[in-house]
ZASELO-218384 format. One record per residue (C-alpha): residue number from 1; z, x, y. Coordinates in pm, 1 decimal. Last residue first. Example, Ala and Ser with C-alpha at 12.3 -4.5 7.8 and 13.67 -1.06 7.14 Angstrom:
REM residues 2
num|z|x|y
2|714.0|1367.0|-106.0
1|780.0|1230.0|-450.0
This chain:
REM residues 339
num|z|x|y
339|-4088.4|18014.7|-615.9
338|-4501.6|17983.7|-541.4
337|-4578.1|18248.8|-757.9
336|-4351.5|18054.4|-1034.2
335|-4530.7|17744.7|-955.0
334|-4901.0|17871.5|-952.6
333|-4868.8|18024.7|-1331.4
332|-4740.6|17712.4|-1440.2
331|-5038.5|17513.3|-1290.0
330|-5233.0|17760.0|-1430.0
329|-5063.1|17689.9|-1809.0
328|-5132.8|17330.5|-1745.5
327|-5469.1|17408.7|-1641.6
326|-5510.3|17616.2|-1998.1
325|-5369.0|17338.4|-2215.2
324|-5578.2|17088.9|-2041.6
323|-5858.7|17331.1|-2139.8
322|-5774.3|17317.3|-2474.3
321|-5679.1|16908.5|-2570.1
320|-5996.8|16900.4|-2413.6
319|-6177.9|17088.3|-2679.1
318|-5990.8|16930.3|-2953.4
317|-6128.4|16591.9|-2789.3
316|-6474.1|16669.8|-2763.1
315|-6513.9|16827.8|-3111.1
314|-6315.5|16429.8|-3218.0
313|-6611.3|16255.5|-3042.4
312|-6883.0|16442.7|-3146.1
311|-6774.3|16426.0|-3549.5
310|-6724.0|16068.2|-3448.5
309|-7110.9|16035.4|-3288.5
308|-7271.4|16195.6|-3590.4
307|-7150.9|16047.1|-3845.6
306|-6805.4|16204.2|-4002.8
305|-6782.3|16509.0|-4234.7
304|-6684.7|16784.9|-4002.3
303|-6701.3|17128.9|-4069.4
302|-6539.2|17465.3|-3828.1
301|-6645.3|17739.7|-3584.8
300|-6499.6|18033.6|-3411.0
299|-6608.3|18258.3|-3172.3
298|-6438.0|18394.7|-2844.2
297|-6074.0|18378.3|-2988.9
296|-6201.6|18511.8|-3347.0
295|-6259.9|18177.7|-3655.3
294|-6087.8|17914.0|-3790.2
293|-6147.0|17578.9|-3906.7
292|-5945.2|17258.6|-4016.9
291|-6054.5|17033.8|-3672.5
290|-5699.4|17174.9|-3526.7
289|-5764.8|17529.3|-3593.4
288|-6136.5|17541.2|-3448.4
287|-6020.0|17444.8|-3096.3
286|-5714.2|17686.1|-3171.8
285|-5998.6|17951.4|-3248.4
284|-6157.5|17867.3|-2939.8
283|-5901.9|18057.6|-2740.8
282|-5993.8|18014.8|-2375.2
281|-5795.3|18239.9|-2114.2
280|-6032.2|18556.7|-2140.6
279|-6363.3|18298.4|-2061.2
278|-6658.8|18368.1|-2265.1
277|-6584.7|18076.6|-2561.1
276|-6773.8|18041.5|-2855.6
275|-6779.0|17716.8|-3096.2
274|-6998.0|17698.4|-3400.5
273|-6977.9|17329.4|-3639.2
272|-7134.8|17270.0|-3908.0
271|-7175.6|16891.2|-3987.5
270|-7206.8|16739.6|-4302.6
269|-7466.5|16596.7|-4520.2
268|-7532.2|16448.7|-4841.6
267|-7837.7|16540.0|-5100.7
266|-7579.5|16655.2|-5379.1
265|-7672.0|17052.3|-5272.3
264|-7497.2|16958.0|-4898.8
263|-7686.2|16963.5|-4624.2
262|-7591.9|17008.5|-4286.2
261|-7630.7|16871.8|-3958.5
260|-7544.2|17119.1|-3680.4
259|-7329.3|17064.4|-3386.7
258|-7321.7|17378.1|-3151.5
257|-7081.7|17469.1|-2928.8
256|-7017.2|17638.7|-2601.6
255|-6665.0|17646.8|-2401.6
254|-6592.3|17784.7|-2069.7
253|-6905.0|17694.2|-1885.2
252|-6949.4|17769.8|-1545.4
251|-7329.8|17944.7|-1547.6
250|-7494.6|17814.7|-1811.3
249|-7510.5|18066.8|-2138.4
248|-7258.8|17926.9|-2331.4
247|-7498.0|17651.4|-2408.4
246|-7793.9|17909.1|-2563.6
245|-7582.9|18089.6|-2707.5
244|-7477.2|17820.5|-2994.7
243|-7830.3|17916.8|-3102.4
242|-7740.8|18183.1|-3272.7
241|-7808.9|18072.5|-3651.3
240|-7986.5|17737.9|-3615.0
239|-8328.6|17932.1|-3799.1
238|-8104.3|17967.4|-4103.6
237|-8160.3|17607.9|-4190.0
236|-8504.6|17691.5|-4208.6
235|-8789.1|17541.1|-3946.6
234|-9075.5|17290.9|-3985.8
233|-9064.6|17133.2|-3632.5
232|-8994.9|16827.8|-3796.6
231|-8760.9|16915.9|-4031.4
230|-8532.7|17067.1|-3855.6
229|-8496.2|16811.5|-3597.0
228|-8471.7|16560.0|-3804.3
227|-8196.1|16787.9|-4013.1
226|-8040.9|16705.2|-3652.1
225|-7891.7|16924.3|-3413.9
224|-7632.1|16866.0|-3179.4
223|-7593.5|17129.8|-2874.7
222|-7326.1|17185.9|-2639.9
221|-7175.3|17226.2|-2306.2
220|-6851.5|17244.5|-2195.0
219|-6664.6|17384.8|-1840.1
218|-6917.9|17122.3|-1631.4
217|-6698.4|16876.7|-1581.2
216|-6574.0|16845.1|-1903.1
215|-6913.0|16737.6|-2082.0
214|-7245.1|16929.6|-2018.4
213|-7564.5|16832.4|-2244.4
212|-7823.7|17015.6|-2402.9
211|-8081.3|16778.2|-2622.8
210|-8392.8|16905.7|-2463.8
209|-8229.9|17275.8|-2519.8
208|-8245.0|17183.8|-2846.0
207|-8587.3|17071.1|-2888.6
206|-8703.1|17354.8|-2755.1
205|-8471.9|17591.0|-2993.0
204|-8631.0|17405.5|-3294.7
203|-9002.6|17499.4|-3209.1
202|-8883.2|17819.6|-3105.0
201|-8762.1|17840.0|-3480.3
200|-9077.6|17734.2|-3597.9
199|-9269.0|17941.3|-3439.1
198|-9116.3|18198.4|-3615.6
197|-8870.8|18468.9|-3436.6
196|-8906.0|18827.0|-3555.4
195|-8775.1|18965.9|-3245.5
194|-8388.8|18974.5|-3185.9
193|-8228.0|19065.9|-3560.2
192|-8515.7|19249.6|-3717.2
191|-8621.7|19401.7|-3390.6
190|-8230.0|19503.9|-3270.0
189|-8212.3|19716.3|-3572.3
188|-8477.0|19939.7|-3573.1
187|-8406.9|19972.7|-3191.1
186|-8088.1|20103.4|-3288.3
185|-8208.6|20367.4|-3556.1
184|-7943.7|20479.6|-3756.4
183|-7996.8|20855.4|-3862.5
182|-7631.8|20934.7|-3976.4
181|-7585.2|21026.4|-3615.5
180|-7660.5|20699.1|-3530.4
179|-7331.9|20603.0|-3686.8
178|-7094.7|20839.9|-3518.6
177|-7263.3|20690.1|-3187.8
176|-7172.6|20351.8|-3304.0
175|-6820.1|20370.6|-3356.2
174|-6760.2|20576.2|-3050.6
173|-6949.9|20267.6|-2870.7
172|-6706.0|19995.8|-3033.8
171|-6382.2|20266.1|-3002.6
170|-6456.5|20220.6|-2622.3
169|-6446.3|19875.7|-2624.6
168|-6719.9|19593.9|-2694.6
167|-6536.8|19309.6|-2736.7
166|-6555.3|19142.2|-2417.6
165|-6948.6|19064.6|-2561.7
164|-7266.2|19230.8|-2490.9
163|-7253.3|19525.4|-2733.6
162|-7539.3|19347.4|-3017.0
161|-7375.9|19044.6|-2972.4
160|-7072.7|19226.3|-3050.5
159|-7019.0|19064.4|-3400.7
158|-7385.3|19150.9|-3468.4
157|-7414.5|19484.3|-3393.7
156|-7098.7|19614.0|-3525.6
155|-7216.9|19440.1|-3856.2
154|-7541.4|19601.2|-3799.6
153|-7400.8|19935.5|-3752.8
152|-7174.2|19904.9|-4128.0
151|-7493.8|19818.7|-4278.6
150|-7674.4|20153.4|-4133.0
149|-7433.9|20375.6|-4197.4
148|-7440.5|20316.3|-4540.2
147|-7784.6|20341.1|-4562.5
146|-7774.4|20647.9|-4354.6
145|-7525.6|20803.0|-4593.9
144|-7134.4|20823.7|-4615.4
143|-7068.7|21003.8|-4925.3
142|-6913.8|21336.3|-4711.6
141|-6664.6|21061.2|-4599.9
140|-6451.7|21040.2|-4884.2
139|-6173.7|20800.9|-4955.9
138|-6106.1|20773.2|-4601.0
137|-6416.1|20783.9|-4448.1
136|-6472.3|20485.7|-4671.5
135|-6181.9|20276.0|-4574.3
134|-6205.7|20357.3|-4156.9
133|-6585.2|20267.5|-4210.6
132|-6521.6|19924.3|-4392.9
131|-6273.0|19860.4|-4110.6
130|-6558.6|19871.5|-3841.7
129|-6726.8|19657.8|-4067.6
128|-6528.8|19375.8|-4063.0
127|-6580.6|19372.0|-3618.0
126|-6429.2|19361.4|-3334.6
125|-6097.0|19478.2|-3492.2
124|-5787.9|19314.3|-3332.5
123|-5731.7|19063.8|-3598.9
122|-5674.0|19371.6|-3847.4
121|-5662.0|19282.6|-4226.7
120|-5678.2|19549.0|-4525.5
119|-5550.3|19328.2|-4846.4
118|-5489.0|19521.4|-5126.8
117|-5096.1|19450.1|-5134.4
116|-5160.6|19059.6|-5158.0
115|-5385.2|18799.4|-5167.5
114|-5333.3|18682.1|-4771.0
113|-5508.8|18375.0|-4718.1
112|-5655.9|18274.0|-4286.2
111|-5485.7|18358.2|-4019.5
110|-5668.7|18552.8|-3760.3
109|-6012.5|18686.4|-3841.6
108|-6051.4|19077.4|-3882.2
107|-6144.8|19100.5|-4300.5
106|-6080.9|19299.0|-4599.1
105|-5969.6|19027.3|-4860.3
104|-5813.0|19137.7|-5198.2
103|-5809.8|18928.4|-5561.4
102|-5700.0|19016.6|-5876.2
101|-5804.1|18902.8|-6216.9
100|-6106.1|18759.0|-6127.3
99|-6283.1|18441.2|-6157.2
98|-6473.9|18335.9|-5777.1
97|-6550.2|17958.3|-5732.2
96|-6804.6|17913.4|-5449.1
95|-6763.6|17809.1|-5112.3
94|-6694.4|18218.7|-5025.7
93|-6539.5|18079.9|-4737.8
92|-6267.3|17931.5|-4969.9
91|-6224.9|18319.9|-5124.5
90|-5991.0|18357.7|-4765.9
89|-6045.4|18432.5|-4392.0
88|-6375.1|18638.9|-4414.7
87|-6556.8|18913.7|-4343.1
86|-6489.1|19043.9|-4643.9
85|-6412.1|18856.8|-4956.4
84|-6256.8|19113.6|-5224.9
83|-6265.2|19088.8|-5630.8
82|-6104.2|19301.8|-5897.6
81|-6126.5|19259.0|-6283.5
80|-6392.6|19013.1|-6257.3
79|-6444.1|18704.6|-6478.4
78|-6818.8|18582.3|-6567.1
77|-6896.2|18236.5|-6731.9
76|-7154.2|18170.1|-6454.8
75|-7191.1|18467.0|-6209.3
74|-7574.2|18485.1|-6196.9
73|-7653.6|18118.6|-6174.2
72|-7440.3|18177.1|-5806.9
71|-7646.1|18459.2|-5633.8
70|-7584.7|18828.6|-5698.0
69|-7744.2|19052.7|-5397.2
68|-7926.5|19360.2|-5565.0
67|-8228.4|19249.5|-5289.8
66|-8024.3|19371.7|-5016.7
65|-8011.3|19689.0|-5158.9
64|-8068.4|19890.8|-4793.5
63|-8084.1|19562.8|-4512.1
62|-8387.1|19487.4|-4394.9
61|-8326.1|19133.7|-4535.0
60|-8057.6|19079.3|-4263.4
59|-8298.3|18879.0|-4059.2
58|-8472.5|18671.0|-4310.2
57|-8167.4|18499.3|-4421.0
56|-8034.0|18613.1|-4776.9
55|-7959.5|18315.4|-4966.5
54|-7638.2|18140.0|-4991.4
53|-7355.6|18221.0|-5255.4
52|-7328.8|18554.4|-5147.4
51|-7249.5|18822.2|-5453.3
50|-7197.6|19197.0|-5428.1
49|-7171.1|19398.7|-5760.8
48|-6918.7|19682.2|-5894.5
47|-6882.8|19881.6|-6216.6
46|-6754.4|20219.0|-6008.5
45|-7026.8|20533.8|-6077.0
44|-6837.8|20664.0|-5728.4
43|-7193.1|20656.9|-5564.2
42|-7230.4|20295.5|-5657.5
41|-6867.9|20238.7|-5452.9
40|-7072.4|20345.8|-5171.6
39|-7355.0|20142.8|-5191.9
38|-7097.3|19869.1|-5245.5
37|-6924.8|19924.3|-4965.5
36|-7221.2|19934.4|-4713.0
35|-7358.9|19651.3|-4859.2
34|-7040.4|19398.6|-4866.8
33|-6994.3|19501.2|-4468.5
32|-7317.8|19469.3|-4375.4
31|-7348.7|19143.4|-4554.8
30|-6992.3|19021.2|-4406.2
29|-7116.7|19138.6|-4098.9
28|-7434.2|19081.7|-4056.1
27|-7419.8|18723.1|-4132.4
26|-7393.8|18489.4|-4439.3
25|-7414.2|18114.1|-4426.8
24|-7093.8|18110.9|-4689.2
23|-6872.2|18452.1|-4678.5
22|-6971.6|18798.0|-4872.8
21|-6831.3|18852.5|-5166.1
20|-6745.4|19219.6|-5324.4
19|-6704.0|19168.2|-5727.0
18|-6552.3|19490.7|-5850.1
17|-6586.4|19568.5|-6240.4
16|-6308.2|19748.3|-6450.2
15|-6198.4|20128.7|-6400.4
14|-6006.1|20068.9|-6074.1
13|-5854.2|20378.1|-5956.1
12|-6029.5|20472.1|-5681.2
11|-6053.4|20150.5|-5555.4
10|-5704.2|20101.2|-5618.7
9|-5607.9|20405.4|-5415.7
8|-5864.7|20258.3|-5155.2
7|-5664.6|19970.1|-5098.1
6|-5299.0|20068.9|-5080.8
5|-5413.0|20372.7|-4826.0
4|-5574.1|20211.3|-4574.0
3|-5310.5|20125.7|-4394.3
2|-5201.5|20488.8|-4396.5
1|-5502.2|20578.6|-4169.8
């Protein structure tokens, strides 16, 4: 508990406003995360606000206060006596310029900015949220609500894969049983995140999964999609969250991406890159590292600004820079139980 002690003394003591930002393409949890603190901090009659520079996708909009989100045109010419990114690995993931007078990050990705005494940072954490939780039942747990408890669940949810990934410990489940008992509804959950699907979207996931290819030898496969593809099958940008799953899915695959054009607000486009791994010995983050991104060992992702086929060709290259870097390491491993 004592590293959460620098933080939520200056929580406690901070009399000015409290800007909480969630990261770019928001997901549950960095909103989960924002939410559940700033619910709470609203119970301490604090000055503070939660701001994502992208909109709200349709499945976290179930989320308590949701709606009390700020949005860019309603942080112009305004300085903050105290912000923190969560979920994140620095205010550059916020893609949005943040004034303030001091900044902290509460987050679980390696690397990434460090701001400073305030920061509360744990790589080994499966989720942001599950270090929200540790801060607030520190400061006071009797304030902890079902509200509360149910941003800081879907966080858990979602950076889990909803309990499916190598992740999911024993502290995971404790986690979530002490948060149903707040009156978190699981299934509640699940529904908004796993079964409100447009037609759209399948619409885009079939076209996908037409595009699916296999490189390496069968240990990657990926997806590329289009704002073509987007368009025509009438779908949201947010309807390509997820479907990097889809790839690591196949049976023998070590690495899974997906390539995903991107809009910028000038009319320009980039790519978006998500990479996941479900093999211990694969760290996608290095993958992610060398193409200027970041991200956990079994998800990661990163932006490239080429066309299409050299963005392709330099994924495909950092990922087999990896897995020769993992059969050299076997080779290794055979040699010395061979001496």
């Amino acid at each position: 508990m004592e590293r959460v002690v620098p933080l939520a003394n200056k929580l406690l003591e901070e009399n000015g406003s409290i800007l909480l930002v969630c990261h770019e393409n928001p997901d549950g949890d960095t909103l989960g995360s924002a939410l559940a603190l700033y619910i709470f901090l609203k119970k301490l009659n604090k000055d503070v606000y939660v701001f994502c520079k992208d909109n709200i996708p349709k499945f976290a909009q179930f989320l308590p206060r949701v709606n009390e989100v700020l949005h860019p045109k309603d942080l112009e010419g305004k300085t903050f006596d105290l912000a923190i990114i969560v979920d994140a690995a620095g205010f550059k993931r916020a893609n949005f310029e943040i004034s303030s007078h001091l900044k902290a990050r509460i987050d679980h990705h390696v690397g990434g900015d460090f701001y400073g005494l305030y920061d509360f940072i744990d790589f080994t954490c499966a989720s942001t949220t599950l270090l929200v939780y540790e801060l607030l039942k520190y400061i006071n747990k009797d304030l902890i609500d079902k509200d509360i408890a149910l941003c800081l669940y879907t966080g858990l949810c979602t950076d889990t894969g909803f309990f499916r990934y190598s992740n999911t410990t024993k502290e995971v489940f404790d986690a979530a049983s002490s948060l149903c008992a707040y009156g978190v509804e699981p299934n509640y959950v699940w529904k908004n995140f796993g079964e409100r699907e447009s037609l759209a979207k399948l619409r885009l996931i079939s076209k996908a999964l037409e595009n699916l290819e296999i490189f390496h030898s069968g240990k990657t496969a990926g997806i590329v999609i289009t704002q073509s593809m987007i368009e025509e099958t009438g779908a949201l940008y947010e309807d390509t969250e997820g479907l990097v799953n889809y790839p690591r899915r196949l049976e023998g695959v070590y690495v899974a991406f997906a390539m995903i054009e991107t809009k910028k607000e000038d009319g320009s486009t980039f790519w978006r890159v998500s990479l996941r791994s479900k093999e211990e010995s694969v760290d996608v983050s290095k993958i992610a590292q060398r193409l200027g991104g970041g991200g956990h060992k079994y998800a990661s992702g990163c932006k490239l600004y080429d066309d299409m086929h050299t963005s392709l060709y330099k994924l495909l290259d950092s990922i087999a820079l990896e897995l020769s870097n993992l059969e050299k390491a076997k080779e290794i491993s055979l040699e010395e139980v061979q001496v």
